[in-house]
N, C-alpha and C positions, 0 to 999 in steps of 0.2 A: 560597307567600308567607307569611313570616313575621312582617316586620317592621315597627312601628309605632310612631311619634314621638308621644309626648303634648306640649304645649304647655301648660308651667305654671307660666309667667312673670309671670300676673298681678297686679295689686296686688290687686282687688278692692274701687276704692272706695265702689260704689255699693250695697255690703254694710256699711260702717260703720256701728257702731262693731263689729261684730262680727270686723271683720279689720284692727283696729288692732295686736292680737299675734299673730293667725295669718293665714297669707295665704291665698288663697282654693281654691287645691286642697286644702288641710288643713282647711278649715270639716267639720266633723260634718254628714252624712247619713245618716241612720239609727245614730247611733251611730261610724261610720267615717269618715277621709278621704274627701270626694265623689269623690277621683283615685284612691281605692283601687277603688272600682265602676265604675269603666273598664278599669284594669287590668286585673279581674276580668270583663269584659266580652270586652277583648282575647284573654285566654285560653282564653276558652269558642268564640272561634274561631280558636284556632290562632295566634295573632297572641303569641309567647313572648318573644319579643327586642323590647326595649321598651327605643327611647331618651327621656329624659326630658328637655327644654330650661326651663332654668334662669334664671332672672332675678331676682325678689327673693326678699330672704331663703333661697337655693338650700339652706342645711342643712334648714330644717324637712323638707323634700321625702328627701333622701337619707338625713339619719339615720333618719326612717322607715319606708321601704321597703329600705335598703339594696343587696344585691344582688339582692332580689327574691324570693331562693331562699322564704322564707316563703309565696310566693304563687305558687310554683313556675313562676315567671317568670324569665329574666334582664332587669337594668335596670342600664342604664349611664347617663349622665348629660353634659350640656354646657351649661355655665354662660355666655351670653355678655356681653361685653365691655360691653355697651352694649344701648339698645331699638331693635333694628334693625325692629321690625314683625314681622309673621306670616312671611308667605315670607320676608323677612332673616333670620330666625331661623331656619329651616329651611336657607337657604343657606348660613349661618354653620356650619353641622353637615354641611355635606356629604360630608366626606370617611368620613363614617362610612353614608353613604345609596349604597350602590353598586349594590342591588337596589329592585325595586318595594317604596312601602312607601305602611303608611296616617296619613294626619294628623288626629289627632285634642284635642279641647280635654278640661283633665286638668277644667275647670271645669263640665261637664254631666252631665245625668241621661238616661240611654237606653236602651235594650233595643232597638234595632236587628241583625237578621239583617245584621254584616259579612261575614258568608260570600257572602250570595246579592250583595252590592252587591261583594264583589271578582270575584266570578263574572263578570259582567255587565261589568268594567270591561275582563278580560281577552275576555270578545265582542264588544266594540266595538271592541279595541285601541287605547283611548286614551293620550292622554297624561296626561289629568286627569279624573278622574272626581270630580264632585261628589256627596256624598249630600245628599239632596233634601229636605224633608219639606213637606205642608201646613197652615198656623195662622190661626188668626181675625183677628189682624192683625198683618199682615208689617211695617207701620209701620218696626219695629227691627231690622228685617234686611237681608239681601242677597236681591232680588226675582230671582227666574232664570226664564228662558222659553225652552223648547226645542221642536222638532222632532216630530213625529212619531217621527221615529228615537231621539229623546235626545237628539241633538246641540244644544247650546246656541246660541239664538240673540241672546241679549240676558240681560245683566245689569246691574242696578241696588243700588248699596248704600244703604239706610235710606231711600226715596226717600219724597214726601209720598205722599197720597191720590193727587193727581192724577196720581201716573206708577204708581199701583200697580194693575199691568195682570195680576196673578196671586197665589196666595194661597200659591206655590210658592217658598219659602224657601231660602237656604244656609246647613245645619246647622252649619258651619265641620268636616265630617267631607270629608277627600278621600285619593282611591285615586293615587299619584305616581308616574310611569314617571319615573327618574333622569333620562332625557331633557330635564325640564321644568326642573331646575336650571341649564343653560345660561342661560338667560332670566332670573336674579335675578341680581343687580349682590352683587360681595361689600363686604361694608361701608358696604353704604347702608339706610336704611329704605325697608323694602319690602313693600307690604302684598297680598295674596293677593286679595284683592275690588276694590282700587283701579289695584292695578297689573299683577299676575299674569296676571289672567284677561284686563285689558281686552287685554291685549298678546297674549294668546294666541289671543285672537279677530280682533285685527288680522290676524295673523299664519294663520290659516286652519288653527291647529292644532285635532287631535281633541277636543276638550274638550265634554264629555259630564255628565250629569246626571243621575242614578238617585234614583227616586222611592222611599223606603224607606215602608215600614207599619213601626207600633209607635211607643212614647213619645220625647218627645226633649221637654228642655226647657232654654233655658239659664238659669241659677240666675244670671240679672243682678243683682237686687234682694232687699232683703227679703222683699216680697210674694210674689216667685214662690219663695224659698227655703221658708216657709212650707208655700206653695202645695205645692212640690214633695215633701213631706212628707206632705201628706194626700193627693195622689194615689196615694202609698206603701201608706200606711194605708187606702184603698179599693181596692188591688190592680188601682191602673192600668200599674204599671209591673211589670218581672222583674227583679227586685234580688233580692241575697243580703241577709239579715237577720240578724246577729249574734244564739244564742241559742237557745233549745229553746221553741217554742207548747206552749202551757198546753193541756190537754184542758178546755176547761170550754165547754156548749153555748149559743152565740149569743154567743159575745166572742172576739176573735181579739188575745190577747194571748201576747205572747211574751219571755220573762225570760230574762237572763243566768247565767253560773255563781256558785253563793255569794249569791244575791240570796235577801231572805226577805220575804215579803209576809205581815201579821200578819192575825188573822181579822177580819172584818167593812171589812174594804177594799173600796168599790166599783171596780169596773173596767171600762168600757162604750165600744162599741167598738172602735178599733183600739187597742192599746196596747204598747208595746215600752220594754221597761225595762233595764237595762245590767247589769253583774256588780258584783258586791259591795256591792247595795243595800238598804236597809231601809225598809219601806213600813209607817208603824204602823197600825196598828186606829184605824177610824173615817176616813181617808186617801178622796178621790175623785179617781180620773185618769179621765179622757176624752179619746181621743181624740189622746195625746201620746204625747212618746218623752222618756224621763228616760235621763241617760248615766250614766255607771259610778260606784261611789262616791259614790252620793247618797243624801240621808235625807229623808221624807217625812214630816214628823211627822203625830201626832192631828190629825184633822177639818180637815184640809187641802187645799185643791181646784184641783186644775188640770186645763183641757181647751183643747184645741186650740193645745197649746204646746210646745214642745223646749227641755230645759233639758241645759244639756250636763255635762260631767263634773264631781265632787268639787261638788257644789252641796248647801247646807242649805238646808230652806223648813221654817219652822216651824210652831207649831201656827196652825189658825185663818186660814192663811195663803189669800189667793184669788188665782189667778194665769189671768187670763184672753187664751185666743191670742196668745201673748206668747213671745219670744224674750230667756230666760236662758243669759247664756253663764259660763265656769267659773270656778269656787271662787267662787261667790257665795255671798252668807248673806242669806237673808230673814226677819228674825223676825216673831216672833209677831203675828199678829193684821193683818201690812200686808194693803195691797189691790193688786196689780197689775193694771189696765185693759188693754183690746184694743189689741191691736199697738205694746206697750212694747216698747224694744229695751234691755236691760240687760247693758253690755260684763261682760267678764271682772273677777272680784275684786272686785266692788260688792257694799258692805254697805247694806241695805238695812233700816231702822229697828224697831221694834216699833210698831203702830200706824199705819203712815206708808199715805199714799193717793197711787199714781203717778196721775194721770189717762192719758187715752186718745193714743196714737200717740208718746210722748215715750221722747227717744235719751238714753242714759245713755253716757257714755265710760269709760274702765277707770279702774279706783281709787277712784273716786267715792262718798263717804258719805251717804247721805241720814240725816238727825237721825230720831230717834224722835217721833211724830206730827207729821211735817210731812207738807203736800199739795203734788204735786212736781206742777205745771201745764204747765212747761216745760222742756225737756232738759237737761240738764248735759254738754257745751256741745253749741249756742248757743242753739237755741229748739223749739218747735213745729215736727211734719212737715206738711209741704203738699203741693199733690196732684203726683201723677207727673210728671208734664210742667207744669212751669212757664210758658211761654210757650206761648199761642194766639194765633189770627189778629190781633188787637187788642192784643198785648204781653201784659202780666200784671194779668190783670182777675180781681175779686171784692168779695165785701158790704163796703161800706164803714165799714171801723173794728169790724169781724167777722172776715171773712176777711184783708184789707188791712186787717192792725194797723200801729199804729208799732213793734211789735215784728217783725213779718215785715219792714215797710218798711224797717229798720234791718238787719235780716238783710241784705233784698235790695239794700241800698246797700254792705253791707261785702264779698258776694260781687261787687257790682261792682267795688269798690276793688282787690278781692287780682287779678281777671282785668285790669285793663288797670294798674295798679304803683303803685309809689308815686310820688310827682311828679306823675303825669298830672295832668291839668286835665280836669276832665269838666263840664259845664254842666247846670243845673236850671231848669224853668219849671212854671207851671202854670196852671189856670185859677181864676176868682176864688172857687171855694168853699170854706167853712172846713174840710172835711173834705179837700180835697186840699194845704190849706197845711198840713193836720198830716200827712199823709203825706210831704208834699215835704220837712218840717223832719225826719223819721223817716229818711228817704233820706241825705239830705245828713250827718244826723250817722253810718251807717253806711260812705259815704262818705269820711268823713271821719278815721274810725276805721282805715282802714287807709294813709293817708299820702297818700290822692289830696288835689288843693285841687278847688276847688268855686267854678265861676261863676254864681252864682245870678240869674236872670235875672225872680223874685219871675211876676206875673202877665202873661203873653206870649203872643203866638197862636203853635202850634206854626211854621209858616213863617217868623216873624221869628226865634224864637229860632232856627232850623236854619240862616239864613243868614248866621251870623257864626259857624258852625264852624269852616270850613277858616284863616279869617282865622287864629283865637285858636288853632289846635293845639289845639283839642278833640278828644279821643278820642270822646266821647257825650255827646251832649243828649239826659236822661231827663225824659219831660214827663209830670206828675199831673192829671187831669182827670176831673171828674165823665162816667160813662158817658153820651153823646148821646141813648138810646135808653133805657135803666133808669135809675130814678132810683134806688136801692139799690146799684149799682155804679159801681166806683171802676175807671179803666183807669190803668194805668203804662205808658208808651208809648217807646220806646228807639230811637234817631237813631246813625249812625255819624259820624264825621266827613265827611264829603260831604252829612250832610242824609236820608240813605235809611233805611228801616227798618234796624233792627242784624239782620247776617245769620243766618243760621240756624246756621252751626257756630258763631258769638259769643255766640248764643242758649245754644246747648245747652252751650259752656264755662263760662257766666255760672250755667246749672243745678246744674254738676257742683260750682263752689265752693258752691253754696247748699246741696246734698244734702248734700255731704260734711261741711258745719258746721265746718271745724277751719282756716279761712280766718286769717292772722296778721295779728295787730293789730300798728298802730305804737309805738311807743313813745314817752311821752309828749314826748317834746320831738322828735320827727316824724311828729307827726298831722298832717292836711291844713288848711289856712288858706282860709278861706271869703270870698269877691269879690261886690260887686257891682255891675259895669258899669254906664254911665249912658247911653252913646251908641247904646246897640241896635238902638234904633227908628230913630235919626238915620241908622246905617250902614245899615238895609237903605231907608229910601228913597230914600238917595242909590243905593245901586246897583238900585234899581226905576227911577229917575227914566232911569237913563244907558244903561237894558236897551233900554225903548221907546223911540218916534218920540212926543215931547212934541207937536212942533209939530203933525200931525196933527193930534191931538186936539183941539188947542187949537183949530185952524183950524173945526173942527166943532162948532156950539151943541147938543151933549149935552144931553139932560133924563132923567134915569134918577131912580128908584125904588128902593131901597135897604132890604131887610130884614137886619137885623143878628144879631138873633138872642141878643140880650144878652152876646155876648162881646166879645173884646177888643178888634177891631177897629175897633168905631166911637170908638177914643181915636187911634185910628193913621190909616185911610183919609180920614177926611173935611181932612186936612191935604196929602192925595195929590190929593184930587179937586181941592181947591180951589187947588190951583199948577197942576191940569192946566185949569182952566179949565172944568170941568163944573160942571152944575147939578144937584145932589143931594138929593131929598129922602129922609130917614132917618126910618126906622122901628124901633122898640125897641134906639134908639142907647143905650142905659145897661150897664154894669154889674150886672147880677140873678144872685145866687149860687143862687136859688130856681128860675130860668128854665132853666135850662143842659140842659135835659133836655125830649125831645117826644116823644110818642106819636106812633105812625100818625093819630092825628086832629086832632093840633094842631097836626102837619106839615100838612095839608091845609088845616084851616082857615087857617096862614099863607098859605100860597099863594093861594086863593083870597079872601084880604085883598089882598095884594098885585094879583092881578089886577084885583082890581076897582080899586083905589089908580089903576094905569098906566092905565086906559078915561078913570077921572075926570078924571086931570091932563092927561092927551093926552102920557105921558112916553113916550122913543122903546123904554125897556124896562125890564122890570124885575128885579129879583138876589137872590135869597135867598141866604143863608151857611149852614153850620155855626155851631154854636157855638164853633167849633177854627177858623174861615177856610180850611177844606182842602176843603170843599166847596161846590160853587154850582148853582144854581137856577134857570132863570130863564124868563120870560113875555115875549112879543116884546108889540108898540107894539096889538096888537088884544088884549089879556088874554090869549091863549091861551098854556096854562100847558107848556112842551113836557119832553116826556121825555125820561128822564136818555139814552134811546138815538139821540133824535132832537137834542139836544145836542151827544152827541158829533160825529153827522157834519155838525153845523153848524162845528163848532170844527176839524175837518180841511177840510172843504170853503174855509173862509176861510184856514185855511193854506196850502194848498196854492195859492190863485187869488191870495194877494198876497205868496207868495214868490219872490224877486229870482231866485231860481234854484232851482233841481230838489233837493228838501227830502226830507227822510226823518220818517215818524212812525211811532209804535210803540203799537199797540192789543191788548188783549189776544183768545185764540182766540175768546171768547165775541163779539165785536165783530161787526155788519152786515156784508157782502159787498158794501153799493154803497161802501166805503169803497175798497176796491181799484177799482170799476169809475171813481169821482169820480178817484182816483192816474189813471189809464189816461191820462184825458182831460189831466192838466197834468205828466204825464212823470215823476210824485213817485213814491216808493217805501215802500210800505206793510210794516210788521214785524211777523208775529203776537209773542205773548208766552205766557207765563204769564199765568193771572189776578192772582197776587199784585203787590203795586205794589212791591213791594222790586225784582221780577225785570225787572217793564214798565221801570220807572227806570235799570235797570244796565243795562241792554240800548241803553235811549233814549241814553246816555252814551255807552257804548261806541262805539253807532254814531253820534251825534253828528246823533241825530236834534232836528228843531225842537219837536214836540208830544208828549206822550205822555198820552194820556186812558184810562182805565178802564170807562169804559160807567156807571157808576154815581153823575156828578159831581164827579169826580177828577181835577184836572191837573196835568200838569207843563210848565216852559220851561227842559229841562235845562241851556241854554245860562246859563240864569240861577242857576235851583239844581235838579239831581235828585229835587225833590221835591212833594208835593201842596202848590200853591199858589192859592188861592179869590181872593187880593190882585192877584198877577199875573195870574192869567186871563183877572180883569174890564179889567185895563190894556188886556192885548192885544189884546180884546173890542172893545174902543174904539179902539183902533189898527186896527186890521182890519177894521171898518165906519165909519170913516174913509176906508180906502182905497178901498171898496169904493162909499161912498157909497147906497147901498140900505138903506130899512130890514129889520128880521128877517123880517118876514112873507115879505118879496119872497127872499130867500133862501132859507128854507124850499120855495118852488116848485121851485127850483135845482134842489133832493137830489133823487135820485132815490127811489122810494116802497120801504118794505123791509115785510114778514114776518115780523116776529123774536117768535117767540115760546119762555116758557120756561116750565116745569115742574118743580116740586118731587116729588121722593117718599122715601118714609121710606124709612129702611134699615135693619136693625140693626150696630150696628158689627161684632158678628163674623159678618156675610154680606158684609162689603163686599168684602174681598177673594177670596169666592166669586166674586162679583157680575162683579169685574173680570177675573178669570180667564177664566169663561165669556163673557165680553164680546169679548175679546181672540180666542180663539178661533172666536167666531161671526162675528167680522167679518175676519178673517187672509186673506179673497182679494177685500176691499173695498177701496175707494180712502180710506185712511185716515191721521191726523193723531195721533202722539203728544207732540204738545208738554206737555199738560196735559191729563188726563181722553182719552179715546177721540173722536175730531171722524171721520166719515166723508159722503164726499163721494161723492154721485152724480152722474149723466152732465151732469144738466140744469142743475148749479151749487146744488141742494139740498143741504142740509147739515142733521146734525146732531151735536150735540157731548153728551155724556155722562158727566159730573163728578161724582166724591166733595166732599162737604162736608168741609174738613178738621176742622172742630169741632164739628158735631153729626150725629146718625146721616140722612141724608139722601142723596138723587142729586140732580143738579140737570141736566133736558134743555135744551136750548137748540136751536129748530130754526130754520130759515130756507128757505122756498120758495116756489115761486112762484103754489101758490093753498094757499086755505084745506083744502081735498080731503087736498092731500098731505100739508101738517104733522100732521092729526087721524089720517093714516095709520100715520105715521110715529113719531111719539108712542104712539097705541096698541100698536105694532108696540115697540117696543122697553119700552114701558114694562109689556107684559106677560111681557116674557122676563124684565126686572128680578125680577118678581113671583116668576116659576117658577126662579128658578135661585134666588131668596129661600128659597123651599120647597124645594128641593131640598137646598139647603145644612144645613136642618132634621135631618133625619136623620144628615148628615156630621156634626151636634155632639155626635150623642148618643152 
């Protein structure tokens, strides 16, 4: 086997500004095209005939390598038409694939044995061999899980925490019996993880998975490019190194031809310097690689950086972990800060002080003593992954500036176009109406209009999306739980969380910074609605059974929580004929925020309030109205799990006919045993509400609750609603005619206990690997996290946190005996395969 396809089509945005003029197989590593140390990879096993597939900018690629002869390879070359995807791309080139070949990305760093992984492909006789590798967190990969034998039994691409059942990755390297092109459509986009494999597993073909040893890294971002460089320079990887090592004892530097290094140069640790360079007396490199044709002037210092070809830095000059790329001029005396990205051709001032993490784009002049705070273009880097579980939270008017806000409104803007109509709300404090005004004019900056809906509990504003052809209602609220954080919270048009591939395209305009502005006579035109409130409760009013309620002398107890609803509900209560008494019904921009102890003290205010009054129950909110609370007619204050099957159990006894709800895996088991008894049908889920919600839709289920104080009436709107709950609440013990307590007896009694333990994030995916395996001939559940079920209807469930390093157990059984069994029992394997994992890092 000779032959092997590089794939070197990529754009590389999420390397910008650095591959704004080169594309991403020509990026410098070590001095060289990173596609060149594949090549040369390729070669070193055998692998001579190399086609190259082609997509942007295809000369940079062929004019330099040519025909290869240089690198004593043949390379031939196939430019296509169009982004057909991975496998399209490969089937677009078929007529030139008539023997076994390997697919390799021209965009990674490796030293993988291809010899031993074709060996192995051809003892399997597969049809697709996957090279395998394992990482700390597979997060951004393709999760693969095989056999005993190799044989593939499950793949997953980029999946969350909760499906990552293994730390066993897809390198994107694979071994291709010609066979397997039958299977790719010509001319359509077609992607090798999404479509190839799944089909090929449908399909009971050999598709196989070989675990390779050695480095593998994909050069995604700047950080890991960086990265992938000093792993170079601590001689973690087998790369060739342009250049002849210095004899000099305890530095391991290595200089090009024609290069002169003047006396009294320091030089500490790894160091790699290009040809035809000049390094003056007094000069300090640490730790970096300088490319060809560069001049280092007098007392000048750089460490932990790559500056790439024909670059000047002048005297005095500081350049710290920072990526300079070519013909730049840094004069005398600047300051470059940690993890600058400075494109090709930037002049960069005499005097001038970059601060830390800021992206410079090509051509760009920075003035002589100026302090360069924020990138040229658009702003400040932020952290890797932009969205978490809570949308895009951070210190308020620190982290979430009006400068990022503005960023993250004009990456909103260029992802869903211009014209669109996107909606804003938020809650009443001053720090989120400047965020909201931050938003809106980024927003507005790229052609979107803007229905500004000023101060709104998230529920009202989500339920006049679909009405007004909103794309997204982006809601700003001070964080419930810290009073330091700011959350930015994002809605699709249906009212649900914005999905996760909206998510992460919303990211990709924010990373990339080079998002297009309108032009001043089609910026976006800014609204603001009058009848918002008016429209949702007329369709609250016409959801539920009025008369009901009416018919029933209600006396509830009502904790507000200082948001927005006590301007809205108490105009619901009082057309429904309840008798309402409110507590901290105002407006407090001070308030919006509660510890674990002032949650509790509400509560047990509240309790006591409902004993005093003789009311039939009583309601805590959120400060958002997405959440409720509540204490039946004897004070007792019930839990958010004893809640939930209070709220199916009423569903399910006063619906007209045979109902469907949707609870997430983490939810009680007498939830199914209470369905049994009234013929209803019970839907595990996800724990995330985006997924509980679409699912609740789809199936056109009546409830969908969370376990945590979360509901929804998808029939009303797909989403967490505090407003409509408490209607329903009241419609449904109407029906029922019972107060809560006597309900409560109903449920049948549960054992639901849960458990926190820390994790570190690069064991997690140890963690679940070995997880996955230890339980592979159990009775077991991969919806979300690992759930296994034994004989007796015991259960437990075994959950990555997705945003901090943590496991979360969840057991349920039927004495106290077992759960402490069963707990211990896995929470010490957690422990050991923690430990175990220890050694695999080092």
């Amino acid at each position: 086997m000779n032959k092997a396809v590089i794939m070197a089509g990529g754009f590389g945005t999420r390397l910008r500004p650095i591959t704004c003029t080169t594309i991403k197989p020509m990026v410098p590593v070590m001095n060289k095209p990173m596609m060149t140390h594949i090549v040369e990879l390729l070669k070193r096993h055998g692998l001579k005939d190399i086609l190259s597939i082609l997509y942007f900018q295809p000369e940079q690629v062929t004019s330099y390598f040519s025909d290869g002869s240089s690198l004593g390879v043949k390379m031939s070359y196939v430019s296509a038409t169009e982004d057909y995807g991975t496998a399209g791309s490969v089937g677009f080139s078929r007529k030139h694939l008539k023997e076994p070949f390997l697919v390799i990305s021209g965009d990674v760093l490796t030293d993988f044995d291809l010899t031993r992984a074709i060996e192995y492909h051809k003892s399997k006789k597969a049809m697709i061999t996957i090279v395998l590798t394992r990482v700390d967190n597979p997060l951004q990969y393709g999760v693969v899980i095989t056999d005993r034998d190799g044989r593939i039994t499950r793949f997953l691409e980029k999946p969350s925490w909760g499906e990552v059942f293994s730390d066993t990755v897809n390198t994107g390297i694979y071994i291709i019996d010609p066979e397997a092109l039958k299977y790719i459509p010509e001319g359509k986009d077609f992607d090798f993880s999404k479509d190839l494999f799944p089909l090929l597993l449908k399909n009971k073909e050999p598709l196989y998975g070989y675990i390779a040893d050695g480095y593998w890294k994909d050069i995604g971002d700047l950080s890991e490019y960086l990265l992938a460089h000093r792993d170079v320079l601590e001689g973690r990887v087998d790369v060739n190194i342009p250049g002849t090592r210095m004899n000099v004892i305890g530095k391991d530097v290595i200089t090009g031809e024609n290069t002169v290094i003047e006396d009294h140069v320091e030089l500490r640790g790894g160091v790699v310097v290009g040809k035809n360079c000049l390094i003056k007396r007094g000069a300090s490199i640490a730790n970096s690689i300088i490319g060809d044709n560069c001049i280092i002037e007098t007392n000048a210092k750089i460490s932990g950086s790559i500056i790439w070809n024909d670059c000047y830095i002048g005297q005095h000059v500081v350049v710290k972990e920072s990526i300079v790329g070519k013909q730049c001029r840094i004069l005398n005396n600047a300051y470059v800060s940690e993890g600058v990205v400075i494109a090709d051709e930037c002049h960069i001032g005499e005097s001038s002080m970059l601060k830390a993490n800021i992206k410079i784009w090509p051509h760009k002049v920075v003035d002589s003593g100026s302090t360069l705070a924020t990138s040229l273009v658009w702003g400040e880097k932020w952290n890797k992954y932009l969205f978490g579980a809570t949308g895009i939270s951070g210190l308020g008017n620190i982290e979430i500036t009006p400068e990022f806000a503005s960023k993250i409104g004009a990456a909103c803007g260029a992802f869903f176009g211009k014209q669109a109509n996107v909606a804003t709300s938020r809650d009443s404090h001053k720090t989120s109406r400047l965020i909201n005004r931050a938003l809106i004019s980024g927003i507005l900056s790229c052609g979107c209009n803007v229905h500004d809906l000023q101060v709104m509990p998230p529920p009202v504003a989500r339920y006049q999306l679909p009405a007004n052809n909103h794309k997204c209602c982006i809601h700003t609220r001070k964080s419930p739980l810290d009073p330091k954080m700011i959350e930015i919270k994002f809605y699709d048009s249906n009212g649900m969380a914005l999905s996760v591939s909206k998510q992460k395209a919303i990211e990709r305009f924010f990373f990339r910074e080079d998002f297009a502005r309108a032009g001043c006579e089609e910026t976006g035109t800014i609204h603001f609605p009058h009848r918002t409130v008016d429209i949702y409760c007329e369709g609250l009013l016409k959801f539920i059974n009025v008369e009901s309620i009416r018919q029933t002398p209600f006396k509830i107890v009502i904790d507000y929580a200082y948001g927005a609803a006590s301007i809205i509900l108490p105009q619901l209560l009082g057309q429904l004929g309840v008798e309402a008494v409110s507590l901290n019904a105002f407006i407090d921009e001070k308030r919006l925020t509660q510890d674990p102890q002032m949650f509790s003290t509400s509560l047990r205010q509240l309790s006591n309030i409902v004993q005093s009054l003789g009311a039939d129950f009583g309601v805590m909110f959120d400060a958002s109205t997405e959440k409720i609370h509540l204490v039946d007619e004897t004070g007792r204050i019930l839990t958010d799990d004893m809640l939930l099957s209070i709220m199916c159990y009423l569903v399910m006894k006063t619906a007209a006919e045979k109902t469907v709800i949707t609870v997430p895996v983490t939810a009680s088991k007498i939830i199914e045993e209470m369905a049994s008894k009234f013929d209803c049908k019970v839907i595990r889920t996800k724990t995330t509400l985006r997924n509980m919600m679409e699912t609740a839709l789809a199936e056109k289920a009546t409830l969908a609750g969370d376990g945590v104080g979360t509901y929804g009436f998808p029939m009303f709107q797909p989403a967490s609603d505090g407003m409509v709950t408490l209607c329903k609440l009241l419609e449904m013990l109407a029906v029922v005619k019972k107060p809560l307590s006597d309900i409560v007896k109903e449920i049948p009694a549960s054992r639901l206990i849960k458990v926190q333990l820390p994790c570190p994030w690069e064991c997690k995916g140890t963690v679940m690997r070995n997880l996955i395996e230890y339980t592979k001939n159990l009775n077991i559940d991969l919806i979300d996290g690992v759930k296994v079920y034994y004989d007796n209807k015991d259960w437990i469930l075994i959950i990555p946190d997705p945003d901090r390093p943590f496991f979360h157990l969840y057991v349920e059984t039927a004495t106290e005996e077992a759960s402490n069994r069963l707990i211990k029992q896995y929470s010490d394997n957690i422990r050991n395969w923690q430990t175990a994992a220890e050694p695999e890092e080092k």
